[in-house]
C-alpha positions as CSV (number, residue, x, y, z in Angstrom):
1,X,0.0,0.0,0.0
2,X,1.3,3.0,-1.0
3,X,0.3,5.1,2.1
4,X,-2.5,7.0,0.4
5,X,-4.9,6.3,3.3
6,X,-4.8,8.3,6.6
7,X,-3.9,6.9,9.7
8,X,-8.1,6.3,10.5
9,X,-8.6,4.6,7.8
10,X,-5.4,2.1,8.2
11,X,-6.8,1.8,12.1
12,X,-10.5,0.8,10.5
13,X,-8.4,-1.5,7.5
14,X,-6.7,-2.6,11.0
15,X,-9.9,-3.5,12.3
16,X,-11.6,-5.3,10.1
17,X,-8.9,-7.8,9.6
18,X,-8.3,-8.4,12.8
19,X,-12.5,-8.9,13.6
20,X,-12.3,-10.9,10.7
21,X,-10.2,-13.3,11.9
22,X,-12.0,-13.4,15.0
23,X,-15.6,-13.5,14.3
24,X,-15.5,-14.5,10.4
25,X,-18.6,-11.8,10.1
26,X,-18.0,-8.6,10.5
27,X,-20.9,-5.8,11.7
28,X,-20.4,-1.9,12.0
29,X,-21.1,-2.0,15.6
30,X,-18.0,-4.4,16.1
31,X,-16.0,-2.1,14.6
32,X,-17.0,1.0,16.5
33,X,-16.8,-1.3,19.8
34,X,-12.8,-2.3,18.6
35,X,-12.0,1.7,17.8
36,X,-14.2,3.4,20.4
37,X,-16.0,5.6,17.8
38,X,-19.6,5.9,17.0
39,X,-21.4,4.1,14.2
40,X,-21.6,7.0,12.0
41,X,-18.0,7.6,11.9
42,X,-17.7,4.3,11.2
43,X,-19.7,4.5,8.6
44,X,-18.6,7.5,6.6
45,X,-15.2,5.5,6.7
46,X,-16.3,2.4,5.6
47,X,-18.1,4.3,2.6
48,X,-14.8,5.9,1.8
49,X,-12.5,2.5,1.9
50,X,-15.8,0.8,-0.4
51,X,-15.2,3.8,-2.9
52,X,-11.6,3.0,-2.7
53,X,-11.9,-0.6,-3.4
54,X,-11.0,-1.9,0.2
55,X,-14.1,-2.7,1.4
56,X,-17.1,-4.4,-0.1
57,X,-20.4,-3.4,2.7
58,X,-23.8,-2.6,2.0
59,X,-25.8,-0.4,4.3
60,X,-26.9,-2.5,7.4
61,X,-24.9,-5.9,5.8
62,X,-21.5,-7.3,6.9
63,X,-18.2,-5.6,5.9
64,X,-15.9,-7.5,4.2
65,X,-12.2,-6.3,2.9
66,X,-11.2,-6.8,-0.8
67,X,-8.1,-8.8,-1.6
68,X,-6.8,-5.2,-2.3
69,X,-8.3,-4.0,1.1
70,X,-6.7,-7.7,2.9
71,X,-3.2,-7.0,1.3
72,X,-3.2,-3.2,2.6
73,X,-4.4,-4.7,5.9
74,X,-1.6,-7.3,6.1
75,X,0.8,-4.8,5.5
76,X,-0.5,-2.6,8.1
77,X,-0.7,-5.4,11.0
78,X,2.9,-6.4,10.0
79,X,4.2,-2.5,10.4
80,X,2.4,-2.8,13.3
81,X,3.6,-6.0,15.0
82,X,7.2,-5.7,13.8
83,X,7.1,-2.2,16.0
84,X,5.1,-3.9,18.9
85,X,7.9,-6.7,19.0
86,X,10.8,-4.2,19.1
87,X,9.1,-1.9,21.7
88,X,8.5,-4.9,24.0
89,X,11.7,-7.3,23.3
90,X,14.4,-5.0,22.4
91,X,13.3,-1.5,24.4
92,X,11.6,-3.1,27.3
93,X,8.7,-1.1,26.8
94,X,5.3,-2.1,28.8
95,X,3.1,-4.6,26.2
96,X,0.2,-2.0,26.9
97,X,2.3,1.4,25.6
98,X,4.0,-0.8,23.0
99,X,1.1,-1.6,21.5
100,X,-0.7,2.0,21.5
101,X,3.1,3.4,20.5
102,X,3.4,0.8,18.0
103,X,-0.4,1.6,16.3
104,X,0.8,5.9,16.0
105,X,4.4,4.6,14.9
106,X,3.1,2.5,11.8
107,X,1.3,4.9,9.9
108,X,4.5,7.3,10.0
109,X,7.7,4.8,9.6
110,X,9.2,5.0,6.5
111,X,9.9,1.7,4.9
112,X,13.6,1.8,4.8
113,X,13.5,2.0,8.8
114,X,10.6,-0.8,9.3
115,X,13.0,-2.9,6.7
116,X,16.4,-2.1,9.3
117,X,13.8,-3.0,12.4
118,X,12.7,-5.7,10.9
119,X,16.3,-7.2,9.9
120,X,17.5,-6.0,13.2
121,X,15.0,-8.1,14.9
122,X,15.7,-11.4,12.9
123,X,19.3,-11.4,13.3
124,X,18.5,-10.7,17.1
125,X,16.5,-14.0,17.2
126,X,18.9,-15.9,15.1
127,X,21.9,-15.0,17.1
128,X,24.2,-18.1,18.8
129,X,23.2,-17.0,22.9
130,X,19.6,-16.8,24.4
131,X,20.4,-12.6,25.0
132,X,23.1,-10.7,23.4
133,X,25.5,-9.7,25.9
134,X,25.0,-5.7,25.3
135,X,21.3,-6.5,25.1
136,X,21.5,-8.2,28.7
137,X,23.5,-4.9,29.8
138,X,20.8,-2.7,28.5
139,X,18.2,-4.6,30.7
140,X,20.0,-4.0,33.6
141,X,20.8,-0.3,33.0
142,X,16.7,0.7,31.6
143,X,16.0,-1.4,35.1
144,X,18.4,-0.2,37.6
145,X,19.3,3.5,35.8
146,X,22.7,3.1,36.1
147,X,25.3,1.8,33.4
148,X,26.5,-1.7,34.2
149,X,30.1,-1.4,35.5
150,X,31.7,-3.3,31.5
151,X,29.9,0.2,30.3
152,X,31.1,2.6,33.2
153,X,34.4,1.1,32.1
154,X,34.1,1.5,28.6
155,X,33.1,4.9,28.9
156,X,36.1,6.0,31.0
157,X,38.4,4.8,28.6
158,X,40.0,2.2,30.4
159,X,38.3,-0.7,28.6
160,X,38.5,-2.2,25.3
């Protein structure tokens, strides 16, 4: 998808996918439920995303995405989930702030950095130890605030 959509209507893309997969039959009110907005918003953008070929719904019927519509959504849920992983597994961010940080960051990320986050986090889960050494030492200095003592050492030169 060549980011021509707004941020809304990824989140309502978003949506329907994921209610998709969930409940196989999907109604406006489940969508306003999953975004917190009312009906009528969610309405005016399901109109939209059906004019732009996303969406196939008819006035008080089931929404459905197009194969256009499921391919935009699948790259949306992967921008969002490669985020989410590095937020949580790499930044020790909270699951619950990862995930709302991770659903502003994907509409914005360019896709060269996605791509370097997204090879950053493979060859993190391919590499030879359960935790990299400097990822073990940034644990310990996000937890404790204070650079582990290989670090303090480093940083006054008399390390190599």
């Amino acid at each position: 998808m060549a980011r021509e959509h707004t941020a809304s209507m990824e989140d309502y893309l978003e949506a329907v996918a994921i209610l998709s997969r969930e409940e196989k039959r999907v109604r406006v009110n489940q969508i306003s439920r999953a975004l917190g907005v009312k009906m009528p918003s969610v309405c005016a953008a399901l109109r939209k995303l059906s004019e732009d070929g996303l969406v196939d719904h008819e006035r008080y019927g089931y929404v459905k995405l197009t194969p256009r519509g499921d391919k935009a959504a699948r790259e949306i849920f992967h921008r969002h989930e490669v985020l989410r992983h590095f937020l949580i597994d790499v930044l020790n961010i909270d699951p619950e702030v990862a995930r709302e940080d991770a659903c502003r960051m994907e509409h914005s990320i360019s896709p060269v950095s996605l791509e370097r986050i997204a090879k950053f986090l493979e060859f993190a889960e391919v590499w030879p130890e359960d935790e990299p050494f400097w990822l073990k030492n940034y644990s310990y200095y996000v937890e404790h605030g204070r650079l582990p003592e290989v670090c303090r050492m480093k940083a006054s030169g008399n390390a190599r």
